[in-house]
Structures are given as structure tokens and as C-alpha cells.
N, C-alpha and C positions, 0 to 999 in steps of 0.2 A: 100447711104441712111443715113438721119440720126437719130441718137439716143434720147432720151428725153434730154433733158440739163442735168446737174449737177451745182452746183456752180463754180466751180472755175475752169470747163473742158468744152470743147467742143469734142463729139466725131463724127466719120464719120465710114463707114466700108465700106471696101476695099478689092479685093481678095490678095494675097502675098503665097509667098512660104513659106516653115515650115525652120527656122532658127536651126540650131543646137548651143546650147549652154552648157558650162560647167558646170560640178555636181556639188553638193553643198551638204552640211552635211544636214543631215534629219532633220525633224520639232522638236520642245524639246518632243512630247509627243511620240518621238519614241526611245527616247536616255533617260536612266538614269541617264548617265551622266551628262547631259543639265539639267535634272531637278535639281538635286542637286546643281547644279551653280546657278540656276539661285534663288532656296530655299538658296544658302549663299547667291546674290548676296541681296535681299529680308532683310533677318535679317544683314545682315552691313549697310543696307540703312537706318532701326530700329536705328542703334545704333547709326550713323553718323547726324540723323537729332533729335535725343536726342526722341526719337516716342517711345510709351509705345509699347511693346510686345503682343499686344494683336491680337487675328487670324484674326479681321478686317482689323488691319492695317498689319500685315502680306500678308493678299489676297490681298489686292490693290499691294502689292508693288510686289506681284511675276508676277502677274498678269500684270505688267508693263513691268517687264524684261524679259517675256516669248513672250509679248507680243499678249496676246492671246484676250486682249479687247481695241481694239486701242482708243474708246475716254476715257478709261484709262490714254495710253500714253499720250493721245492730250492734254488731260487736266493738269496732270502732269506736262510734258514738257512746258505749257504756264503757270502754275505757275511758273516753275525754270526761265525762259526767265526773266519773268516780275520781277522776286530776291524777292518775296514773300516768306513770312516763312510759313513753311510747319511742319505745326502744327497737333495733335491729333484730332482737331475738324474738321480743314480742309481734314483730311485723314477721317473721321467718314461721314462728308459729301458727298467725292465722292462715298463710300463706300456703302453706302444709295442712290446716283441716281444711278449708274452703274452694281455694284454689289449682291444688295440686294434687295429683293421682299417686304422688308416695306412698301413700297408703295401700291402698288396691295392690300396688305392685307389690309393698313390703308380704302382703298378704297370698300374695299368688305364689313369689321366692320360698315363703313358709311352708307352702301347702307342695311344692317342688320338692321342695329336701325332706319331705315325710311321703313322699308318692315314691321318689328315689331310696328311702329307709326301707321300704315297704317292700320293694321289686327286691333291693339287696337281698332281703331278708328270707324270702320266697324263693331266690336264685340256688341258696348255699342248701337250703332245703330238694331243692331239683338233684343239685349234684351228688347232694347224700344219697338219695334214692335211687340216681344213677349208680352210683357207686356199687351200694348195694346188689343193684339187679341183676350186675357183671359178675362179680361174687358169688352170687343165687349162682347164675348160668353154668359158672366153673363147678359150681361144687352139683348140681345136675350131670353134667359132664362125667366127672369122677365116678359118681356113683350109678351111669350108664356101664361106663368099662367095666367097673367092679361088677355089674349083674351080669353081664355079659361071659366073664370070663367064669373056669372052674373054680370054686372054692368052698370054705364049710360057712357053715349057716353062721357063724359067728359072726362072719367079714359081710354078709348078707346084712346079718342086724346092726350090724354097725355104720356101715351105709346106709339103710335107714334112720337109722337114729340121724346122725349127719346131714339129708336134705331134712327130717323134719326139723330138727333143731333151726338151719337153715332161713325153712321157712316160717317159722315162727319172728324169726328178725327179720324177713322181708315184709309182712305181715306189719310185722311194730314201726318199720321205714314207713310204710304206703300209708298206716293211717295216721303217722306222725304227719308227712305232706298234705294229706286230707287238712287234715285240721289247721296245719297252716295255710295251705287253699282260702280256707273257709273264710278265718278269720283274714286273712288279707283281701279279702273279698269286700267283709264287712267295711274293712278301713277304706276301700280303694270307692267305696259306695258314698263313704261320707266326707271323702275328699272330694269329689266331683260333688257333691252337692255343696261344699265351702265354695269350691271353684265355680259352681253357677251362680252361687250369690253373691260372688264377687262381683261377675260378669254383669247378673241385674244392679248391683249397687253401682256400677262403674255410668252405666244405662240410665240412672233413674236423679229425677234431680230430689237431692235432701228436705226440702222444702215443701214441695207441694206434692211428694209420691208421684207424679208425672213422669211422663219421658224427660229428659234433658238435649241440649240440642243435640249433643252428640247422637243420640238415638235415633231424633229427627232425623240429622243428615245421611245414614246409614239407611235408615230407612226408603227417603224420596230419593236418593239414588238408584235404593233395587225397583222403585215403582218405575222411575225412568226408564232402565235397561229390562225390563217388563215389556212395558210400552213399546219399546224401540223392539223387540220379539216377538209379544205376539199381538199388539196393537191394542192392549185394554188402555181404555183413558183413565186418570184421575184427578182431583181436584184438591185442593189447599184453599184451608180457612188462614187468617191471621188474625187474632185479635189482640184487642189493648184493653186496659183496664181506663177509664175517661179519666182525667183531674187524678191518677194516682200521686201523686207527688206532693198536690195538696193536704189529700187525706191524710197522708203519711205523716206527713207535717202537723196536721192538726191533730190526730189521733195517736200519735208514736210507733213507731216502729214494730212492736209487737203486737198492736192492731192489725195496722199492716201486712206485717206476715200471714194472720188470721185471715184475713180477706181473700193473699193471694191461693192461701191453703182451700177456703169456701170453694172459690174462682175454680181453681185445679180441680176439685173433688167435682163440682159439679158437672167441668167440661166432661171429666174423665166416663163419670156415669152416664152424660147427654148423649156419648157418640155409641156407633151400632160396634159391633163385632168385630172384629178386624181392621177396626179405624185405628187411627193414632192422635190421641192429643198428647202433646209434648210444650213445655213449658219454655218458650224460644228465647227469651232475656228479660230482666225486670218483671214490667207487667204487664208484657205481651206473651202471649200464649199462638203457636201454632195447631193445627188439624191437619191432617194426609188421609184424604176418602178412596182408598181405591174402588175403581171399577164404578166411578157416579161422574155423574153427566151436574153440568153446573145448575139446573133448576133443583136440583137434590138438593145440592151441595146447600142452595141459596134455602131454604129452607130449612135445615136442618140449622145453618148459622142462625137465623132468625129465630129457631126455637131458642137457642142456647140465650142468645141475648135476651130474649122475654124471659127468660127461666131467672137471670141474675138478676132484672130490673125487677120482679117480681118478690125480690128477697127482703125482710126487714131483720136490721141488726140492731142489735143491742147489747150494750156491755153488761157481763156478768153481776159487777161487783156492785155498779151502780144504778143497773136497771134503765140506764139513760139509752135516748134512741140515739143511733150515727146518721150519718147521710147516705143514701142512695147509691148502689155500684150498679154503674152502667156498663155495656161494654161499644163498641165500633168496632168494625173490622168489613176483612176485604176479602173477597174469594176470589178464585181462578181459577180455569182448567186447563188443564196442558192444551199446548198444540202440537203438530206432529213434530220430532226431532227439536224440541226445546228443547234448553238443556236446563237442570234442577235451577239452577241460582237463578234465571231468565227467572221462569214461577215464581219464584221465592217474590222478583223484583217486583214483576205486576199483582199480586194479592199484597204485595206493602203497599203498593199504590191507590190499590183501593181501598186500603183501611184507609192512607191516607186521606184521599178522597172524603170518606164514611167520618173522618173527623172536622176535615173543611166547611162541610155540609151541615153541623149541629152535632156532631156525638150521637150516642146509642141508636146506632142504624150500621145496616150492612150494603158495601157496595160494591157491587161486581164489574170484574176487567175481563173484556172481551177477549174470544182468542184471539192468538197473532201477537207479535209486540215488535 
């Protein structure tokens, strides 16, 4: 069967047996170690390309060698290709599409000051019509006394003439406000839809259409305080991508990308209704199942994993095959008054675990921690 394109892959899937393959040292956000190498690797790269100190340019550059936002690398790495200088502005710029939500906010400021254009504009429209109605009232008024009292039919028809005229300009007021009504209606409909897809794009990581972790953590929070209310359980997948780094390495980085795009798409499609996959760092991918018990949970990770090991890629241009994407990863289910990050800790455990063990396998952590 096969998969949506990507650019630069072609995929198929396939049944295959589960490969055993060799350990590998854990992701950097599980080692100290790693982090601190990769925080010098970061500030010698500061001082080596003469780059001011400052935490922008910092984040991109750990962010690089940790690897954790690959069109980072991508980008990066095709500036050094290309023997471009790699400058404060050029680190400020990726820093700003990548790494930073300027964006999103510049865009939401926008949609503020046209939402506030919008209400002004409607306002001065309210008070004309007000104006108006008071005016209407008086000249009603008037032209009560005037019936009321003796006089000749003359002063009669001209009192009429006077509220009709009237209201004919109250008449031209009300359906002037209508129509601005309307039309600021229209606008006020399609600011709020700028303003949701701000909100999804701020949500969703660039890369793979996924959740981002932000979304994630928003998310197993409200499952938690859920949980802690009205006692539903749920469970957390983790997975990894096996040997990413290799691949990456051997195939280039816009393979790569392609892979974790498959990876994403197909978690995305794998999970039921209401689940969440969310794209957690690099080429680890999390799941949030609400309302499942961990034999669920273990099974459904098991499909996903058979589904990717089942895949056969092949590059477009060259018709050649790639290597095999595997996944591991680790489930768990809450226990009672965890708290989110506890979860998070024990299904990294088990993926860890699920890597110790040989790769593409999934391994579960009991409740309790």
C-alpha cells in the first residue's frame, strides 16, 4: 500500500520480521553529560565564528548540536555548504523563523489593531444612530403638542411633513448601522478565524503537521487534572526513531526530514479519535490515550511500530532503496495523583529500556514510580 508522497521519498509498506539491532547511548535529554557537551559544543561555535554571546544565539547553536530542531540543522548546515558567513544577523534571523514565537505574536498585534479598527468604527456608527433616535423623539414630541393643540390644517400638514421627513433620516440611520453591523460582522468572522490559526500554528510543529510539545504539555496537564476529578486513567506512548542520526548522516538532512514527515503522518493516522500524537523533540515522537488502560495502550504502540517497520523507502530521483525505519518506545499509565512529568519520566524509561533490549520493540513501565 502506499503512503502519501514526500518529496524526496517514495514509501511502500510491507510485512518483515522485527531486526535486532545494537544499543546506542541515550538521547542528550537523558544524559547530563550530553547536555553539557553539547552547551561547550554551543559556546565554542560563539567564539569560533566571532557570534556575540547572547541567549538567541546560544539556542540556535545548542539547538543544532543537540539536535533537537532539525530545520535548524538543515539550515545551518546549508549555510556552511554554501561557505556563507555566518553572522549575528543571520543567527537572529533563523532564530526568529525557528525558534521563536515573534511571529505568532507580530500576527496576533495585527489582527488586534484591526479587531480595535473594527469596534471603533461600529462605535461612531452606534452613536450616530443614537443621535439620531433622540432627534426622532423630539421632533415626535413637537409634533404631539402641535396635534394636540387648536390650529389650521396647515400647521397639521406641516407637522406631518416634519416627522415623515424625520423619519425617513431615521430610516436612512438604522439601515446605515445595519450594514455596518453586517459588514463588521463579516470582518469580526474572519479575524477570529486569522486568530484560530494563529492559535493552531503556534500548537502544531512546522515539520511534521503534528502537535508540538507545547501542545503536548497543555494537553497531559488537562488529562491529569481530569484524572485527579473524575478518576478517568490514561496512558503515554514515547517513541524514537532507532539509528536516526545515522540515517541522517548518511542520507542528508532532507531525507531525514522526509522520514520524520512519513513517521508523523503515519503516527498521526495510526491513533483513534481523540488521541494526541505530538512530535516531542528530534526523533522522538510522544502519544496521550485518554481513557485506556495500558493493554490498549500496549497494542496499539505495537501496531504503530509494525506499520513503520513495514515501510519500504525509496528515493525519488534515483529509484535506489534506503534502510529500514524502525521505531522503540515505552508506554505507561498513570497512577493515582502522579504528577505529568513523573509519566513523562517512566514511559522514557521504557523506551529506554525498548532500546537496551534491541530496538524496534515496545516496553512497558508498570504503575507506581
Amino acid at each position: 500500500m502506499a503512503i502519501a508522497p514526500s518529496p524526496s521519498i517514495h514509501v511502500t509498506t510491507s510485512a518483515m520480521s522485527n531486526p535486532e539491532d545494537p544499543p546506542r547511548w541515550p538521547a542528550y535529554f537523558r544524559s547530563e553529560d550530553a547536555s553539557a557537551r553539547h552547551a561547550n559544543q554551543a559556546l565554542a561555535r560563539l567564539q569560533q565564528e566571532s557570534l556575540s554571546p547572547v541567549p538567541q544565539n546560544y539556542a540556535l547553536w545548542f539547538a543544532y548540536y543537540a539536535q533537537t530542531h532539525l530545520d535548524v540543522v538543515h539550515a545551518l548546515d546549508t549555510v556552511s555548504f554554501a561557505q556563507q558567513p555566518i553572522t549575528n544577523m543571520l543567527c537572529e534571523d533563523l532564530h526568529q523563523r525557528f525558534l521563536s514565537e515573534a511571529k505568532n505574536n507580530e500576527t496576533v498585534r495585527e489582527t488586534g489593531a484591526r479587531i480595535q479598527a473594527t469596534l471603533t468604527g461600529v462605535s461612531g456608527r452606534v452613536d450616530a444612530a443614537r443621535a439620531a433616535t433622540h432627534q426622532y423623539k423630539e421632533v415626535l414630541q413637537s409634533a404631539a403638542r402641535q396635534f394636540g393643540a387648536p390650529g389650521d390644517s396647515e400647521s397639521v400638514r406641516s407637522a406631518l411633513r416634519t416627522v415623515l421627513d424625520n423619519t425617513s433620516d431615521m430610516l436612512a440611520h438604522n439601515q446605515e448601522l445595519e450594514d455596518a453591523l453586517a459588514q463588521s460582522s463579516q470582518v469580526m468572522q474572519s479575524l477570529a478565524a486569522d486568530l484560530e490559526a494563529v492559535r493552531k500554528q503556534s500548537l502544531t510543529d512546522s515539520l511534521t503537521a503534528l502537535c508540538n510539545r507545547k501542545a503536548f504539555d497543555t494537553e497531559i496537564a488537562r488529562l491529569a487534572r481530569q484524572a485527579q476529578t473524575d478518576g478517568l486513567r490514561y496512558c503515554m506512548v514515547m517513541m524514537d526513531i532507532d539509528h536516526f542520526k545515522v540515517f541522517n548522516d548518511t542520507y542528508g538532512h532532507q531525507v531525514g526530514d522526509d522520514v520524520l514527515r512519513v513517521v508523523g503522518r503515519t503516527l498521526g493516522q495510526g491513533v483513534r479519535s481523540g488521541d494526541m500524537a505530538a512530535r516531542y523533540g528530534g526523533e522522538e515522537f510522544a502519544i496521550l490515550l485518554p481513557q485506556t488502560e495500558l493493554p490498549v495502550a500496549l497494542k496499539l504502540a505495537n501496531m504503530l511500530r509494525a506499520t513503520i517497520e513495514g515501510m519500504s523507502l525509496t528515493r525519488r530521483k534515483s529509484g535506489d532503496k534506503l534502510s529500514r525505519i524502525t521505531l522503540s518506545g515505552g508506554v505507561a499509565e498513570m497512577a493515582a495523583g502522579e504528577s505529568p512529568d513523573a509519566l513523562v519520566a517512566r514511559a522514557d524509561a521504557a523506551l529506554y529500556q525498548a532500546k537496551s533490549r534491541g530496538r524496534n520493540r515496545i516496553e512497558a513501565h508498570a504503575n507506581g514510580y
